[in-house]
C-alpha positions, 0 to 999 in steps of 0.5 A: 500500500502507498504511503505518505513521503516526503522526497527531493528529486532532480527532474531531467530538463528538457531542451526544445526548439526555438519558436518560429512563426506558425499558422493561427491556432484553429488551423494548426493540428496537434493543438490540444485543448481543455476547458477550464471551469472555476469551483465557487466553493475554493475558488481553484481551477480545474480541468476534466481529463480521460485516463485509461481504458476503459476512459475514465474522466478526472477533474484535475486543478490547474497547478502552474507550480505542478510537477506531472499529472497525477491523479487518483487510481484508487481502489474503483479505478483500473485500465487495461491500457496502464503500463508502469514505468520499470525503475530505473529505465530510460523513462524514469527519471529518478533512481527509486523503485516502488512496489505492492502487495497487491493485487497487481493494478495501476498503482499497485505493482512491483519494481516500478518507477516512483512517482511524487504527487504534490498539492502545495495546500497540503502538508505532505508530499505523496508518493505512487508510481510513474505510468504510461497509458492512454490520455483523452484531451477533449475528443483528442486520444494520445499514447505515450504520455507519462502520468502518476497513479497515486492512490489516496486511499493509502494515506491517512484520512479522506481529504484531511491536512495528511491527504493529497486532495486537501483543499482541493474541489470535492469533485477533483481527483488530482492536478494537472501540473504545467511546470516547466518539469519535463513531466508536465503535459505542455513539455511531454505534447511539444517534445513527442511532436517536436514543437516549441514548448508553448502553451496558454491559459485563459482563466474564466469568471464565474460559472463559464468555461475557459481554456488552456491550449497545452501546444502553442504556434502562433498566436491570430493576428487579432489576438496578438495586437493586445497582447504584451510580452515580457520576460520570465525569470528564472529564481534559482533556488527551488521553490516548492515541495519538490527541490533540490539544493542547486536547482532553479525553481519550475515556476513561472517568475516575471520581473515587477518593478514597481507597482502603481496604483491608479498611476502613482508609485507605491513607495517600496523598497526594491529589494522587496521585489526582487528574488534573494540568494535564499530564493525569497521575494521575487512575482510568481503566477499561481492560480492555486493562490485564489486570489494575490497575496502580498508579502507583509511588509508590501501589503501594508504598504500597498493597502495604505496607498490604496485606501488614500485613494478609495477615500480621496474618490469619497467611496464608503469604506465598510467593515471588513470580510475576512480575508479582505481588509478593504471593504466598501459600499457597493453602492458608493462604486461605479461600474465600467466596462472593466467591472467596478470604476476602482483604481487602476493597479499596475504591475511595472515590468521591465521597459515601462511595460504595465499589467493593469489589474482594473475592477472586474480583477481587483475587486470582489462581491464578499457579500450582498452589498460589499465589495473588498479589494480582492487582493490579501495580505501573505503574511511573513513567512513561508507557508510548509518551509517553501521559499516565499515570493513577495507578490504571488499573482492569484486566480482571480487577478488572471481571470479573463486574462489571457496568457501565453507562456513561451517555456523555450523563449523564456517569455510570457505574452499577457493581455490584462482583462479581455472584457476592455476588448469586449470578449472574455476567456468563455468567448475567446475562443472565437479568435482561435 
């Protein structure tokens, strides 16, 4: 039977080829897409993803951090197309073998290579087994692909602090991982059919349904024109469960350099912004975080300035909903196309370059009649021993934003809020 461990690893790196201009995304084959649905319950991400033979349909949350793909084959669930990956075969890239007492099934089998399950709300790291077997993308069937099986089952408690679906949708069964590990799906996609490694991300609001494209060419030329590009940095230490001393972290970083509320600069110390020999500090993406969390001593900062300005636009502040801290009398806040007439927040990156977070992102209904400033203070320290960035952008912040993420140029491509351009990420798939 599987059990609770807490492991690090070094993933192989991948290397990929470079981006060349290719056709619109409509028209590309080995294109693969999956809707994206939010949870109103943890406000995570999810997609359905079909696994085996026969198909067995899993909701897996969005992970940028993620690793792999693992999910749950618990004791209901078998395939008869699973293959386990032999330890220390070429496909395996670590150097521990697992094994089981049986009965033989896809999680429980002998010399087979070792898998690590991760759920960054959880307090441990799980262990299972590495397998290939049939993964369904939408209607798009593909061979090949390395999963992990992990069976929950085998640890403590259903779904408490000890198990692999801690915090996550009670309808969720795992995480689909798009790291830059070479065992997240965009890098397994690009690699088997030798293209760049590129995929996107359009988070919906609400009930409606968005997208990830986990191979990216090209993006149409009216998507383009709204789209901003800047680089992703590389924070060289590990930041998450899975690390090694000496080995730069899998998650996606972008270079803030100042932030600005409704055109003034918030008055912080750049040390604060950027990434330290530790690790610490430094703007990541994850939608795992339901909305932006601010390291302490830049949330203070920040939240001053911009209760300045709500109460120098006379807005009517109101007892505050834990976890926001600036709450206000929806009646006392106009509306625009962006959502709530709020002040505007800017992320400053390199060149002058902004990524405007406007109302429909920055603000929140937390009940009937209150809208707070969807954006909550970090705290100080780093939450399970990990390494602590002082901005983490949050899922609700990159709701109807799209984004591309070029892994091989090392450069993401942003558009702000897409309602400034009349569409959405549940619409957007009309420029594809």
């Amino acid at each position: 039977m599987a059990s609770s461990i807490a492991i690090h690893f070094m993933l192989l790196s991948i290397a990929l080829s470079s981006i060349h201009s290719l056709s619109a995304l409509s028209h590309v084959p080995n294109t693969f897409t999956l809707g994206i649905k939010k949870d109103q319950e943890t406000n995570l991400f999810y997609a359905s993803v079909g696994i085996g033979t026969p198909r067995h349909n899993f909701n897996l949350v969005i992970d940028l951090a993620g690793e792999n793909l693992w999910y749950d084959c618990d004791t209901h669930y078998n395939s008869s197309s699973y293959t386990p990956i032999s330890c220390r075969s070429k496909r395996c890239p670590e150097d521990i073998c697992v094994s089981c007492d049986g009965p033989f099934k896809p999680g429980c089998t002998n010399n087979t290579c070792h898998a690590t399950a991760s759920n960054p709300l959880a307090n441990s790291i799980f262990g299972g087994e590495l397998g290939d077997d049939i993964v369904f993308l939408s209607k798009q069937k593909i061979s090949g692909l390395l999963t992990s099986c992990i069976e929950v089952d085998g640890f403590s408690s259903f779904r408490n602090n000890d198990s692999a679906l801690f915090h996550l949708p009670k309808t969720s069964k795992g995480v689909l991982g798009l790291s830059k590990s070479q065992l997240a799906l965009p890098a397994q996609l690009a690699l088997a059919n030798n293209l760049p490694h590129k995929f996107s991300l359009c988070l919906p609001s609400s009930n409606n349904l968005g997208f990830t494209n986990l191979l990216v060419r090209e993006q149409p030329q009216e998507v383009s024109k709204f789209l901003q590009t800047t680089p992703l940095i590389v924070n060289p230490v590990s930041t998450g469960p899975i690390s090694v001393a000496g080995v730069p972290s899998n998650e996606y970083f972008i270079d803030v350099k100042a932030v600005k509320i409704d055109g003034h600069v918030v008055n912080l110390k750049p040390s604060l912004l950027s990434i330290d020999n530790k690790g610490n500090g430094g703007t990541k993406i994850s939608p795992m975080s339901p909305f932006t969390e601010l390291q302490s001593s830049v949330y203070k900062t920040f939240i001053r300035d911009f209760l300045k300005n709500a109460s120098d636009r006379r807005l009517k502040r109101v007892a505050s909903v834990p976890p926001f801290e600036a709450c206000f009398d929806s009646s006392s806040v106009g509306n625009s196309a962006s959502g709530f007439a709020m002040p505007t927040i800017d992320l400053v990156l390199p060149g002058g370059m902004e990524w405007k977070i406007h109302g429909a992102n920055s603000m929140v209904m937390a009940k009937k009649n209150v809208a707070c400033l969807a954006i909550v203070d970090g705290g100080k320290e780093p939450k399970m021993s990990f390494v602590k960035a002082s901005i983490v952008i949050g899922g609700y912040q990159l709701q109807d934003n799209l984004l591309v993420f070029d892994v091989a140029s090392s450069k993401l491509s942003f558009s702000s809020s897409l309602l400034l351009h009349n569409t959405s990420c549940s619409h957007s798939r009309m420029l594809f």
